[in-house]
C-alpha positions as CSV (number, residue, x, y, z in Angstrom):
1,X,8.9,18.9,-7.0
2,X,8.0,17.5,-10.2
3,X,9.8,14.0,-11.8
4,X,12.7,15.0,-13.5
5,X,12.4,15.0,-17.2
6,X,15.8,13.3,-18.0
7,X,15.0,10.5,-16.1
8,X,11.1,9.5,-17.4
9,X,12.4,7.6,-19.8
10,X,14.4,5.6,-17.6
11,X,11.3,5.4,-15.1
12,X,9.2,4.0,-18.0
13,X,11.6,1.3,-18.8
14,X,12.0,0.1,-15.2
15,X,8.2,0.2,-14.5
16,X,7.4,-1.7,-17.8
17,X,10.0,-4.5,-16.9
18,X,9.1,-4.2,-13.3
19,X,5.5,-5.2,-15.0
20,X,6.6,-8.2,-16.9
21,X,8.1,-9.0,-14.0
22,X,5.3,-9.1,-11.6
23,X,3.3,-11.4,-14.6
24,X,6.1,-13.5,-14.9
25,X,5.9,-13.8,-11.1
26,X,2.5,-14.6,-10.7
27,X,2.4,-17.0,-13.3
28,X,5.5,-18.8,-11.7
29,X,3.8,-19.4,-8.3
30,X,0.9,-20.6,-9.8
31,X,2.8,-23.2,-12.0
32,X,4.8,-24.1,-8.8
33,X,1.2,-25.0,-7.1
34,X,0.3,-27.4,-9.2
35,X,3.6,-29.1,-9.7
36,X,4.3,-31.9,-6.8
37,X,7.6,-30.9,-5.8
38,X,9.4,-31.2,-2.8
39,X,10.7,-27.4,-2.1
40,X,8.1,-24.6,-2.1
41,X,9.0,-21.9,-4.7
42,X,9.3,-18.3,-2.2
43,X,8.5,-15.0,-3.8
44,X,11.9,-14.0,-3.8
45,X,13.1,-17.4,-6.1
46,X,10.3,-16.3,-8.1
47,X,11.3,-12.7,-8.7
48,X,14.6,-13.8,-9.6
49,X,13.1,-16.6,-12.5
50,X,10.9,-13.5,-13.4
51,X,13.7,-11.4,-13.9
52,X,15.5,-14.1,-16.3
53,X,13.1,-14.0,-18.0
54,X,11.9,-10.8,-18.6
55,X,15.6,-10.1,-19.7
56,X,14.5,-12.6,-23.2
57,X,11.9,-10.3,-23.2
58,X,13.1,-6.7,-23.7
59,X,11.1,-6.3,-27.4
60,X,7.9,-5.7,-24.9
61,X,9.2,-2.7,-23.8
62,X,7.8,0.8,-24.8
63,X,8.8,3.3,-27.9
64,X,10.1,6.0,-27.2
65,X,6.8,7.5,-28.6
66,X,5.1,6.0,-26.2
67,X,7.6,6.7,-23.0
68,X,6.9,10.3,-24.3
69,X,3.6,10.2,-23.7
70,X,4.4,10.9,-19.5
71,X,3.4,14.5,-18.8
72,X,5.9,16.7,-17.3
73,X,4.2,17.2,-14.6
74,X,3.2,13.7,-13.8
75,X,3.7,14.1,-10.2
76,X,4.5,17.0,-7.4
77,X,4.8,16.3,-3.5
78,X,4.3,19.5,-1.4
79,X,4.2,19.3,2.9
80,X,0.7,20.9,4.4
81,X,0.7,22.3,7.7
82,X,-1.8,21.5,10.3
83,X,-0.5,22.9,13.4
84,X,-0.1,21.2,17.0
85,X,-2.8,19.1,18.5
86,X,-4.1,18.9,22.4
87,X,-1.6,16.3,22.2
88,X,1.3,18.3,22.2
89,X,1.8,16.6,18.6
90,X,2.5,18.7,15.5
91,X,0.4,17.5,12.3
92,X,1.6,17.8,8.4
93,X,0.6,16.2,5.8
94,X,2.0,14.7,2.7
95,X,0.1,15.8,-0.6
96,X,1.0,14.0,-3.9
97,X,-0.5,16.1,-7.1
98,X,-0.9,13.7,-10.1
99,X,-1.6,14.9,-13.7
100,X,-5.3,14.2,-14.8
101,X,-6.3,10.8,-15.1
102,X,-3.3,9.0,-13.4
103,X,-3.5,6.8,-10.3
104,X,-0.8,6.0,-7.2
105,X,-1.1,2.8,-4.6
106,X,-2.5,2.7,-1.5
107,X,0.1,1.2,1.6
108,X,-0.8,-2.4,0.5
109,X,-1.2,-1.8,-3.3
110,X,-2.4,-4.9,-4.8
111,X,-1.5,-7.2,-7.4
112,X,0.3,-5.3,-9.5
113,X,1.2,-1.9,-7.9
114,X,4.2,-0.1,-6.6
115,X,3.4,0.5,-2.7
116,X,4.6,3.9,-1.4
117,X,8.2,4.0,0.7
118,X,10.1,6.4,3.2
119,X,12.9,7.6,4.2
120,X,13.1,10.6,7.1
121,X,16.8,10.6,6.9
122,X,17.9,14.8,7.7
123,X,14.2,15.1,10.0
124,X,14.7,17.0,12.9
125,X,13.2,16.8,16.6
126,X,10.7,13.8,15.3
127,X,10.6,10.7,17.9
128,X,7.6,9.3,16.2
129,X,6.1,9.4,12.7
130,X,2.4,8.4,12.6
131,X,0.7,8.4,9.1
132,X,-2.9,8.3,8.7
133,X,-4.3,6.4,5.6
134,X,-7.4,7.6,3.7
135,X,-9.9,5.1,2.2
136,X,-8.5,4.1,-0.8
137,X,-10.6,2.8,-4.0
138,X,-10.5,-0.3,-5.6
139,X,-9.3,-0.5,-9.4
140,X,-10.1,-3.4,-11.8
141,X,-7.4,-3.2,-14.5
142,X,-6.8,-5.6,-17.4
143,X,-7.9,-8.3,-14.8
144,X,-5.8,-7.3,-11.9
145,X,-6.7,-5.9,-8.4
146,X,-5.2,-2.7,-7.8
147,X,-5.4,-0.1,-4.4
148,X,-5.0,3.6,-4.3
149,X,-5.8,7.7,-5.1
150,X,-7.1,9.1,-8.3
151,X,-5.7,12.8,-9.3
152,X,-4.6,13.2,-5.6
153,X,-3.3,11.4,-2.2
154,X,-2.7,13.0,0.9
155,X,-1.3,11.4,4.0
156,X,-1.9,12.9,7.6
157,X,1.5,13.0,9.0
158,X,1.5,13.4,13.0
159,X,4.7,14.2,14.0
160,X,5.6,13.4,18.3
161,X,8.6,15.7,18.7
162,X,11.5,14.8,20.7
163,X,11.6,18.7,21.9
164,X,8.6,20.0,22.3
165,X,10.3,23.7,22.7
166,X,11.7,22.9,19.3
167,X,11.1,23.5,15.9
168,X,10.2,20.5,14.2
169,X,12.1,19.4,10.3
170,X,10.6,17.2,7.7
171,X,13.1,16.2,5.5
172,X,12.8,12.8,3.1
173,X,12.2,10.9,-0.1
174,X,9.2,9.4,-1.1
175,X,9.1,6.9,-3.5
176,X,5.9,5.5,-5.0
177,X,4.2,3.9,-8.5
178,X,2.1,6.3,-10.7
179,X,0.2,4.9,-13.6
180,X,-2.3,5.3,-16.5
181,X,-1.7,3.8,-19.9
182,X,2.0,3.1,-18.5
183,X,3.0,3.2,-14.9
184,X,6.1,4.7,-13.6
185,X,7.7,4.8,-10.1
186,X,9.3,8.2,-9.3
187,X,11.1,9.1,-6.1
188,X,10.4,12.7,-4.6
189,X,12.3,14.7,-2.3
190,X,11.1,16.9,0.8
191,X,12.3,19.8,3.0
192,X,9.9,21.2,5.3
193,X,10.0,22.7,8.9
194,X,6.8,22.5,10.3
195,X,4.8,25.9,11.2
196,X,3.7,24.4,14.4
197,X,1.3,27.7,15.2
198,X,-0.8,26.8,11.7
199,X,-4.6,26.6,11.8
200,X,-6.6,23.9,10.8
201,X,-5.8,22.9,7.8
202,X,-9.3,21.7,6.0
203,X,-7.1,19.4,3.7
204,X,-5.6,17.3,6.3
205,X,-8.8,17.6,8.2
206,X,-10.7,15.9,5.5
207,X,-7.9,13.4,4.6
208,X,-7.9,12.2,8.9
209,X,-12.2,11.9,8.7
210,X,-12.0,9.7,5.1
211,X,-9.9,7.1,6.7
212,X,-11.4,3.8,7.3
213,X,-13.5,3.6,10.2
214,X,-12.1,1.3,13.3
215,X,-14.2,-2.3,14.1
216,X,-16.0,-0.4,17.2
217,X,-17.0,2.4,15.2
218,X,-18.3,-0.1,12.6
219,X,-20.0,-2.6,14.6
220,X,-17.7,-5.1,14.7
221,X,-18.6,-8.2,17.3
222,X,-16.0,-10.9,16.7
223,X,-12.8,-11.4,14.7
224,X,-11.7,-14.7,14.4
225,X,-8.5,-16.1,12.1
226,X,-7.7,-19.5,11.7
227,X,-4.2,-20.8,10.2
228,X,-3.3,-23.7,8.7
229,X,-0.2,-24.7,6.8
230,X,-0.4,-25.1,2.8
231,X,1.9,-25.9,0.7
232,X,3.9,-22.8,-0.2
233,X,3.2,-21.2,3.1
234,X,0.2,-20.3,5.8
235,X,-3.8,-20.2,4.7
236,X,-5.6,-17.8,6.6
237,X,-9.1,-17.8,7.2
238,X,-11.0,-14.8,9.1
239,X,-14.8,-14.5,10.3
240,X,-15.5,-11.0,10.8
241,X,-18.8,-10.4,12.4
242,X,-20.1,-7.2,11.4
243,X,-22.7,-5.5,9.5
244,X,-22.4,-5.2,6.0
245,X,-19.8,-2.1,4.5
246,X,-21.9,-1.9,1.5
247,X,-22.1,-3.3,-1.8
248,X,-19.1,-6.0,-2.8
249,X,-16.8,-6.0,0.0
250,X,-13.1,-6.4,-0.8
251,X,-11.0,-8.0,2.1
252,X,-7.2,-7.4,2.6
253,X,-5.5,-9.1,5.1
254,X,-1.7,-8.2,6.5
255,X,0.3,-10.8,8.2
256,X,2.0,-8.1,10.7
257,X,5.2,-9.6,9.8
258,X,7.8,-8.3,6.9
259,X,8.5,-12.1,6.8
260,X,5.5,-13.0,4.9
261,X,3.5,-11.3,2.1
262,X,-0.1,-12.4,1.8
263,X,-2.0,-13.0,-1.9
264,X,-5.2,-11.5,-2.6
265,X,-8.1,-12.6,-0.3
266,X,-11.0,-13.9,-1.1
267,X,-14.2,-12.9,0.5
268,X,-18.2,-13.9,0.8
269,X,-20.9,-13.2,3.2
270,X,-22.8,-15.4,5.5
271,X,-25.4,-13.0,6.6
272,X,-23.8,-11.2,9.5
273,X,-20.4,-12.4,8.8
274,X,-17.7,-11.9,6.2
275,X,-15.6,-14.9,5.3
276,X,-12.1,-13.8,4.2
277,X,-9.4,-16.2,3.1
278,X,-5.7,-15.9,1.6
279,X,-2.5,-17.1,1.6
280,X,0.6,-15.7,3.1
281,X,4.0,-17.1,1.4
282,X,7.3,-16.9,3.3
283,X,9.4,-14.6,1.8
284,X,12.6,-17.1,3.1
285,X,11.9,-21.1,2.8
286,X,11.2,-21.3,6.6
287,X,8.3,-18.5,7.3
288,X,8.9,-17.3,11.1
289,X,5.0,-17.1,13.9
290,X,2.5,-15.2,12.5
291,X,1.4,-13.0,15.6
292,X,-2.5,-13.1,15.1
293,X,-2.6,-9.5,17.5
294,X,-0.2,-7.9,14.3
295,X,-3.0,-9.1,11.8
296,X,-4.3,-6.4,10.1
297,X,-7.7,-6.9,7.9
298,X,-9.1,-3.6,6.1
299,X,-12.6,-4.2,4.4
300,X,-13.6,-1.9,1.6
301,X,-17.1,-1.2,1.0
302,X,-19.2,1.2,-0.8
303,X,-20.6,3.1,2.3
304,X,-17.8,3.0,4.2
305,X,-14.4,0.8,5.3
306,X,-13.2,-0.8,7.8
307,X,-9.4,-0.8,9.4
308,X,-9.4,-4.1,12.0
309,X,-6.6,-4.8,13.9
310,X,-6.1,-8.2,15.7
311,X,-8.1,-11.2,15.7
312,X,-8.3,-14.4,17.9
313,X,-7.8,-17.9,17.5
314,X,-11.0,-19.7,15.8
């Protein structure tokens, strides 16, 4: 299921506008936090000022030497089986092949990357889709924060049928960011029915035991976020008292809530506790509760992570 070679070109465009875009965006909310003025700028104003003016901007884009440069086979998404658990749940997995040297982004990608998306639509027999995320690294490029998979990414798909005497059909598009020198989001199809009497499948088996470990497998004693209001939305600050993941420990914290998106967080130790702030900005004006039980923190360290779900007031 490789990209399509008639449309790279196209995808190269979009994902180097998409780029000035996110710049422009970025550099919008922080001019709007140091200006005094009396309505916050959302993310979704800012996109739109972003996208003004990226269209002044259209001599950034790449040659078509350089959209040439994608490989044609940039990226291929094939369905593993895994067979059906004690459960009574059938597992797949989604494998996503890049060419050598490329990257793709992790569920929360960073500040610059094209998160992965979804769509079951022509599935059969699935009530529930649960996707397990491995670890994901931590890039540093041209300044920026990025999250994801080298060279390969496969997601544990366990699938609750709504039969279980029946056949069960994956059947979907994927869409996701892929990048190198030049990053480009592509869009994959998928048509699988599950082989429900598979073995163990070592793949997904090693893609379920890299994923983050959970706070009582790591150690974790407390978990405590505070919120206050800022000016362009909701500061969050979370004590996490746990031992030490390893290294320099990046923080990422989820507001639980598709009506907020939260900034990069900042994090520091004091001894047995990790100190994570950030910002969440409304994606409206008016930003709705912020349940703290939907608050998802994931710490990446360089033994191990950390997936933490939930804190308390504090």
């Amino acid at each position: 299921m490789a990209l399509a070679q008639d449309t790279r070109k196209h995808f190269a465009w979009l994902s180097n506008l998409r780029d000035l875009t996110y710049r422009s965006r970025s550099r919008l909310l922080a001019f709007s936090q140091t200006q005094r003025t009396s309505k916050p700028m959302t993310h979704r104003f800012a996109y739109t000022l972003a996208a003004l003016i990226v269209s002044s901007s259209l001599a950034a884009l790449p040659t078509t030497g350089q959209a040439q440069a994608v490989p044609d086979d940039l990226v291929q998404l094939d369905i593993l089986d895994g067979g059906t658990t004690k459960r009574g749940t059938v597992l797949g997995a989604l494998r996503v092949t890049l060419a050598p040297g490329w990257k793709t982004y992790w569920r929360i990608p960073g500040e610059a990357g094209i998160p992965p998306s979804f769509t079951w639509k022509g599935s059969k027999n699935v009530g529930n889709v649960a996707i397990t995320w491995p670890t994901p690294e931590v890039f540093e490029t041209s300044g920026m924060q990025t999250i994801g998979y080298h060279d390969q990414m496969i997601l544990p798909v366990e699938i609750t049928p709504q039969n279980s005497s029946k056949p069960v059909k994956l059947k979907g598009r994927m869409g996701l960011g892929v990048c190198k020198d030049v990053c480009v989001p592509a869009e994959l199809s998928f048509s699988h029915e599950l082989n429900d009497a598979a073995e163990r499948n070592p793949a997904i088996v090693a893609a379920v035991a890299s994923r983050p470990y959970s706070a009582s497998e790591a150690g974790v004693k407390k978990v405590t976020c505070s919120m206050a209001p800022s000016t362009y939305g909701m500061k969050i600050t979370a004590r996490i008292a746990m031992p030490s993941a390893g290294g320099t420990e990046v923080a990422i914290i989820e507001p639980g809530t598709n009506a907020y998106v939260a900034g990069e967080a900042k994090s520091q130790r004091e001894g047995n506790t990790l100190l994570t702030t950030a910002e969440f900005y409304p994606i409206e004006t008016t930003g709705a509760a912020i349940d703290r039980s939907a608050v998802r923190i994931t710490v990446l360290g360089e033994k191990h992570a950390v997936d933490i779900k939930g804190c308390s007031a504090g």
